[in-house]
Each structure stands twice: as C-alpha cells, then as structure tokens.
N, C-alpha and C positions, 0 to 999 in steps of 0.2 A: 636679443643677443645674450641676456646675463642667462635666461633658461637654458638656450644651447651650451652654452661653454661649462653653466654649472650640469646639463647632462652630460656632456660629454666628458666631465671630469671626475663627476661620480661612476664612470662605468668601467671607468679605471683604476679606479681608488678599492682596494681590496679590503677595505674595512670599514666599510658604510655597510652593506647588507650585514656582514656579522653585527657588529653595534646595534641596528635595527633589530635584529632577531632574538639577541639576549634582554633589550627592553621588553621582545612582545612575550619572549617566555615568562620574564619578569611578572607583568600584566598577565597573563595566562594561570603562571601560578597561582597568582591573588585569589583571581576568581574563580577559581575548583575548590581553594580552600576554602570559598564561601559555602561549597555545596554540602549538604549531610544527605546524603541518599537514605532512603526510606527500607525498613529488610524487608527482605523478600524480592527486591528490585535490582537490575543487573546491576547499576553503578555498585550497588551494598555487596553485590557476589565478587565483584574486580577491587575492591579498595583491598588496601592492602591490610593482612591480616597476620600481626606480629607486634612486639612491643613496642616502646618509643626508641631503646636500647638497641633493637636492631633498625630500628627507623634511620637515626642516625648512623647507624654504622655502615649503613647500606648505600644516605645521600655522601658521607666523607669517602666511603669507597667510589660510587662513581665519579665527584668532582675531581681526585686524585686520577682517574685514571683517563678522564677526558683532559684532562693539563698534558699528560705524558703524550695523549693519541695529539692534541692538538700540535705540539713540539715536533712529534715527528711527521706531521703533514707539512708543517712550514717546511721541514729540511727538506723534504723530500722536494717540495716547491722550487727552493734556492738553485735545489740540483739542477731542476728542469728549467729554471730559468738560466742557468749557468752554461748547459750544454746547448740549448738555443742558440746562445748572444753568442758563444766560441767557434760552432762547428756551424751554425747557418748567418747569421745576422743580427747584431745590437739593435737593429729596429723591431726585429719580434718581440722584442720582451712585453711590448705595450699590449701587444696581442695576448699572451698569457694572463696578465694584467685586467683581461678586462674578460677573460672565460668565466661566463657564468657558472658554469657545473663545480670548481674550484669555492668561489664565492657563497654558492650553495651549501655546499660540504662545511664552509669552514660555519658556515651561521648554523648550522645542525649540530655541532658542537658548542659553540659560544652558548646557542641557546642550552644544552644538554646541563651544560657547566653553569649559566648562571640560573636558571631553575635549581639547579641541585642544592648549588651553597645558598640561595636565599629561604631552601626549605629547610637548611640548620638551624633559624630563627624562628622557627616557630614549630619544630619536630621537639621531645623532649624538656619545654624549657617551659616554665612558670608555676602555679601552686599544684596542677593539674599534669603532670607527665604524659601522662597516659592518653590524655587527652589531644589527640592531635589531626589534623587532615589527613585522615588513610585515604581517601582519594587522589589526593596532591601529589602522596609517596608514589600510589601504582603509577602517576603518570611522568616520575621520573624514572620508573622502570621503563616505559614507553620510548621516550627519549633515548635510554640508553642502548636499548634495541636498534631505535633510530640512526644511530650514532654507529653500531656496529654495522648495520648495511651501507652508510654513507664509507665509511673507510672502505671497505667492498668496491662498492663505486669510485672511491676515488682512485683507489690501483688499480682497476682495469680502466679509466680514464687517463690518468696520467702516464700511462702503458701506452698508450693508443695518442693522446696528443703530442708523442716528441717524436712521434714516426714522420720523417721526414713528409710523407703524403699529406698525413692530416694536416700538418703546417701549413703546404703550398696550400689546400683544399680551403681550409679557412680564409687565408691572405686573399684567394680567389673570391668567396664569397663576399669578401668584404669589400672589393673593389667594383663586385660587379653593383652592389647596393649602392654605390657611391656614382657609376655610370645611369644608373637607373634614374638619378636624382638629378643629372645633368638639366641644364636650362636650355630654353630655346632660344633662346635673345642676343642670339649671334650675328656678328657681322664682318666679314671676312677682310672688309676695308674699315676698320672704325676712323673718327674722326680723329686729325690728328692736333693736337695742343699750338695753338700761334706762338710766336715769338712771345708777342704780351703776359704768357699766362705766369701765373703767381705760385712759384712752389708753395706747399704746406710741408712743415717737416714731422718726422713720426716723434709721437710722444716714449714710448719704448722699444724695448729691442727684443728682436725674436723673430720668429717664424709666422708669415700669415699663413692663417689657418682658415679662415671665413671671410667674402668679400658680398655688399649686400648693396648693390648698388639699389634696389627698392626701397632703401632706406634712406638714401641721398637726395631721387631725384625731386623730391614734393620741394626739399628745401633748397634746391638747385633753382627749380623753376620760379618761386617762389623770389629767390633773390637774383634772376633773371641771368644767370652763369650757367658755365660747363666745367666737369670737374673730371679728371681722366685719373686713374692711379696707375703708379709705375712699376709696380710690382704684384706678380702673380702669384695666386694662392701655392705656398709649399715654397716660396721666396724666403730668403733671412733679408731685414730690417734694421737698420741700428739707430738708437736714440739721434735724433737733428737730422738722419738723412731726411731725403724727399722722399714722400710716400703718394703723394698727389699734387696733381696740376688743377690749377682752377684761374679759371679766365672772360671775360665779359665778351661781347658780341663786339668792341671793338675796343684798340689802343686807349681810345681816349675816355673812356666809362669806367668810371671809379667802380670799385670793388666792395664790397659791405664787409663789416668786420671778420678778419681771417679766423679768429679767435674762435666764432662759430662753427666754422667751417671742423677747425680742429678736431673741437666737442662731438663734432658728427662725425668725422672720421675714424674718429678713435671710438666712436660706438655702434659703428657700421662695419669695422676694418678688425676683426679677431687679431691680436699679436699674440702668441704665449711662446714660453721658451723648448718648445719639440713640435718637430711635424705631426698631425692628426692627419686621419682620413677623411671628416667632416664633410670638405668641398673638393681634398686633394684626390683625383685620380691617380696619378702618380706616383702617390705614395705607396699603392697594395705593387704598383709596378715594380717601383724601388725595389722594396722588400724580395719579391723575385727574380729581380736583377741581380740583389747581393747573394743572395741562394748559390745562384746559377755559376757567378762570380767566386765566390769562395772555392766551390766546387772545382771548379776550373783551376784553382790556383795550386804551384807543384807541391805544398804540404800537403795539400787532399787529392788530388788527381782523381776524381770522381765525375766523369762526364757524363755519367745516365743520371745523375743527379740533376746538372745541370740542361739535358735534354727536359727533364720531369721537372723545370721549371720555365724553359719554355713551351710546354705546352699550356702548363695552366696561362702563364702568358696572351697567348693563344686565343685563349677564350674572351679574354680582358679586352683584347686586341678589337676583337672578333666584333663586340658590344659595343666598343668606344666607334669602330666602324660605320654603324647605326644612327651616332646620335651624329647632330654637328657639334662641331669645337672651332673654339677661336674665342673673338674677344667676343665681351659680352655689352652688348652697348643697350640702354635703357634711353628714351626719347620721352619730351613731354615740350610740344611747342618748341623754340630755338634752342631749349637746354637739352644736355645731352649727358649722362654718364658712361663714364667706359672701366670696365673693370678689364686687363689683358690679364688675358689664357691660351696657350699653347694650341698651336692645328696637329690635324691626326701625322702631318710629315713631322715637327719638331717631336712629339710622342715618337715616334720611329726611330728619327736619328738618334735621340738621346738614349733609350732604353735599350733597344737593341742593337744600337751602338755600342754602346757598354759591350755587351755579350760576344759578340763581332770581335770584338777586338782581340777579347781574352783565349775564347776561345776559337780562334780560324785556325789553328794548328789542326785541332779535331773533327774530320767531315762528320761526323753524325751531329756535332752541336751546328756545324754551319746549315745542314740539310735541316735542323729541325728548323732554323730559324726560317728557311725558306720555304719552309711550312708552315711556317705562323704569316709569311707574307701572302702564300696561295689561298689561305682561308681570306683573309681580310681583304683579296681580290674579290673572290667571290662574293662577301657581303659588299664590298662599295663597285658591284662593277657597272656602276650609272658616273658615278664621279671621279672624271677623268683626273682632276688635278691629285687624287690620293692615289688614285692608278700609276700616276706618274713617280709618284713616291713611293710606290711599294716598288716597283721596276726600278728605281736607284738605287734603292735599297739590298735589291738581288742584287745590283752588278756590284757592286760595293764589298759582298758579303764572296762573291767568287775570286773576285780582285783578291782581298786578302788571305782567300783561304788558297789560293793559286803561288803565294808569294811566302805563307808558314811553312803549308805542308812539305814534309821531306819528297813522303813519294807520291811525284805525280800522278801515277796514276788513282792513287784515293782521290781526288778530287774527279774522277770522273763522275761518281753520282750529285757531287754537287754543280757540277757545270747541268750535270743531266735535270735534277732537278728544276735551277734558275733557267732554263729552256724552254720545260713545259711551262712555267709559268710565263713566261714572255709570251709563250703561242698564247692562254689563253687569255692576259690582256690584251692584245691585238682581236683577238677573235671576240670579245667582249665591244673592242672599239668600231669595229665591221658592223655587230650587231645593232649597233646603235646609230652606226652611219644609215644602215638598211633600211631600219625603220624612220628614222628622219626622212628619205626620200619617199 
C-alpha cells in the first residue's frame, strides 16, 4: 500500500525526476572529469580546446541562460495549466501534472544547469588554471545542445497537449488502463451487514482512492468475522464517520479487539485529500463529463466539444461493457469481505446523466449519447439486465430532449435514433431466446 500511494504520488509530483537528473548530472560530471583522454584519441579530438577564461565564461554563460529558458518553461506551464482548469476542468490539472514529456524537458534543464555551475568549481580555480577537465567542459556544450532541442520539443508538445483532442485522448487512455485493471471478484448480490455488526469509524478524511479487500480477508478469517465497507472507491470520508461494518456469525460472539481492525483498515483503505484514478473508473469519466458540461454551459456554448467528449466517453463505456462491475466480495470459509462499487446502470445514470441533462436542448449532444448507448448495446448484448439499462437510458434521454428542444421537429433524428436502438435490443433479446430454444 505505502509503494502505491508513494508511486502514484511521485508521478505527480513535478520535481522528483528534475531533482533526480541534476544529482545524476552532478555524479556524471564527477566522473568525465576523472577521464584524461590520451592524444590522438577521439575523446582528446572533442574536449574542449580553449583557455580556462573562456572555460568559465562559457559554464556562467550557459547556467544564466538555462535559469532564463527554465522560467519561461514554468510560465509557459502555469499558462497551460490555467487554461485547462478554466476552459475544460479543475480535474485536469493532475493530468498535466503527471505528463511525462514536461517532467522530462524540465530534468534536461535542471540537469544542464547543475552540471554547468558545479563545473565553476573546478574550471579555472587553484595553483594550476590552466589545468582543468576539457572533457567535462565539451560535455556541458552537449547538454546545452541538449537543452536547446528540449525547448523544441517542449513547444511543439505544449502546442499539441492543450488541444482540446489530445486532452479527451489522454483522460481516455487513462481510464481505459484503469478498466483494464478491473477485478473479477464480483457479486451482484453481496452479503449484507446484520443488525449486530460493529461500525469502525475512519481514521481521516478524504477521498478513497484504493480499496484491498485481499488484504483484509486472511485477518477477517483469522478472527472468524465479516467485514463490509461503506463506501466506494472515489467516495469522500470524514474523520469518525463509518467506513466499515464488521460482525461475527452471530449476535452473541464477542468481537476481538476493533483497534485491529482499524490498523488494517486504514492500511488496506487508501484515504488522501483528491480523487486519483488508481482503482477510480469514474474518475477519467468525470473528467469528460465536466468537458462536455462546461462546453455545454451558455459562456462556452460549444456543443461539438461536448459531442467530442462523449465519444471518447464511448469508448470507456464500450470497455467498462466487457468487464463486470459491482461489489466486489472476497470469501474465505464463513468470512466474507465486501468492498461496494457501482453496476454498469449506476455508471450510466450518473455520467451520462450529467450530460443529459445539460445538454437535451441540443439534438446532436442528445444523439451522440444515443450513440454511446448503441455501442455498449452491442458489446453487452448477452446481458440483459445492462440491456435493460441502456433502453432507460434512451427513453430518458428522448424525454428530455422532447420537453428542451424548441423546435420539434429537431428531435426527429433523436427519436429516430433511440428507435433503431430499441429494435436492435429486442432483436438481440429474440436472438438469445432462439438459441435458448
């Protein structure tokens, strides 16, 4: 649990890879300036061949100039974080946050810059001037080259990541990693908590982020209980609520110390203070829920924005389709863990409820959504009960946009739409009758 949280907090953290990279140039330099290259030898043809006068003038020129190029990468960052969080979503920014090609760029610098000023220390200085690591020098010319293609890259990168596309693209990639990761350990009816059972309350407050019932049940079983938690990954928490139920196989069977219980909760049970995408599906959802939503709203009035969010949607959709969902119940003899998590209908209503709502004025946002329902027909059209839920979800979606739109007749391609997909749920539920017989 400490590995995850502390990976998933350095991937965020924008100044751990720089840090690392100015050490290793640190350590880098050291050991060139161990090297004397032999003449006639290429290292001897590439060191650098000038006095210690220009030695230094050459490391104070590029450390000066990597300071300036460094400053205005940051602003330039600010910018793109600024226009993200205003014009798409305050949940992106984590997403910037954790781009590696940025993180990159900036340790190509950091490094540039502390190679350069620790070769002040020993270019020019002691009985000997003259005397210094010309190797060490050509290879903060290296660096500095380095440095100028990295700015290169970072302006056609930073060019290219605040395009609205490449946002949805990423937030898509990231959710589908996190579908991919889904468990199997589901059960559509989990066990439910007796009267008997013994809250545990949460040690802090915040967002769960990680739920491990594999790490409960050995001590579940162990002290012969059941232990349910009440709240689902991407839930907020507060210090003293109840976060879990724990209960014995009957009323009258004492309990073993809760204090345990706690200890394992709270090291089974991720709390921190912002949602992560860790274990949350939901969360890449979010993210192009608010997309689609801002878009929608009359300061932006941009609805091919918010079509181009749900589609990526869509695909998320399309995946989560595939896996099951629900609670996730872990068994070991009469002990049982249950961590709840959302079915593919509550993902529905919630997400593209959002979207629905905002946008049923607009038939192209209403149609696309009934298009993100015809796909996720076709991936689940074995199981009926999600079948059942994408067909609420049309009528729902025609309902509203029958009762915004001014002129009726734009709603005809959306009635047209939630049609064909009706037919081809039904003709999906034929198919399965047919073959049952």
């Amino acid at each position: 649990m400490r590995r995850e949280a502390l990976r998933e907090w350095a991937g965020a953290a924008l100044w751990i890879l720089p840090l690392v990279a100015g050490n290793v140039a640190l350590l880098a330099g050291w050991l060139i300036a161990q090297v004397q290259p032999s003449p006639g030898t290429l290292l001897y043809d590439l060191q650098f061949d000038g006095t210690s006068a220009d030695a230094r003038t050459l490391l104070l020129t590029i450390t000066g100039t990597v300071v300036t190029v460094i400053a205005l990468v940051l602003g330039l960052s600010v910018v793109a974080l600024q226009l993200s969080s205003t014009q798409f979503s305050p949940r992106l920014l984590r997403n910037f946050l954790r781009d590696r090609p940025n993180q990159v760029v900036l340790s190509v610098f950091m490094a540039t810059f502390a190679y350069s000023a620790a070769g002040l220390f020993t270019v020019g200085v002691g009985p000997h001037p003259e005397d210094f690591p010309r190797l060490a020098v050509t290879g903060a010319i290296v660096l500095l080259f380095a440095s100028i293609g990295a700015v290169v890259f970072f302006a056609d990168h930073l060019s290219h990541s605040i395009q609205v596309d490449s946002i949805m693209r990423r937030v898509e990639r990231e959710a589908l990693e996190v579908v991919a990761a889904l468990p199997h350990d589901i059960e559509m009816v989990p066990p439910q908590p007796p009267p008997w059972a013994v809250p545990v309350a949460a040690k802090s407050s915040g967002y769960v982020v990680t739920a491990h019932p594999e790490y409960l049940l050995p001590l579940a079983t162990r002290s012969g209980v059941s232990i349910a938690l009440t709240k689902r990954v991407g839930e907020h928490v507060v210090t003293g609520s109840t976060v879990a139920l724990i209960w014995a196989p009957g009323p009258e069977e004492p309990l073993p110390d809760i204090h345990v219980f706690e200890v394992a909760l709270d090291k089974a049970v991720g709390i921190v203070f912002e949602r992560t995408r860790q274990q949350d599906v939901a969360m890449g959802i979010r993210q192009l829920v608010d997309v689609a939503d801002k878009a929608l709203s009359p300061a932006v009035n941009d609805p091919y924005t918010a079509v181009q969010a749900v589609d990526h949607m869509a695909v998320i959709f399309a995946a989560m389709a595939r896996h099951p969902l629900g609670p996730r119940v872990g068994r070991d003899g009469g002990s049982v863990v249950v961590v709840p998590s959302r079915r593919f209908g509550e993902y529905l209503g919630t997400m593209c409820g959002l979207v629905r709502r905002y946008g049923s004025a607009e038939p192209t946002v209403s149609t696309a959504l009934i298009r993100l329902l015809d796909t996720c027909a076709t991936v689940a059209r074995k199981d009926w009960t999600r079948l059942h839920d994408i067909a609420e979800q049309a009528r729902l979606i025609v309902a509203d946009a029958e009762r915004e739109t001014r002129q009726k007749a734009d709603v005809a391609q959306v009635r047209f739409a939630e049609e064909a997909l009706l037919r081809k749920i039904e003709a999906f539920r034929a198919d399965a009758e047919q073959w049952s017989v």
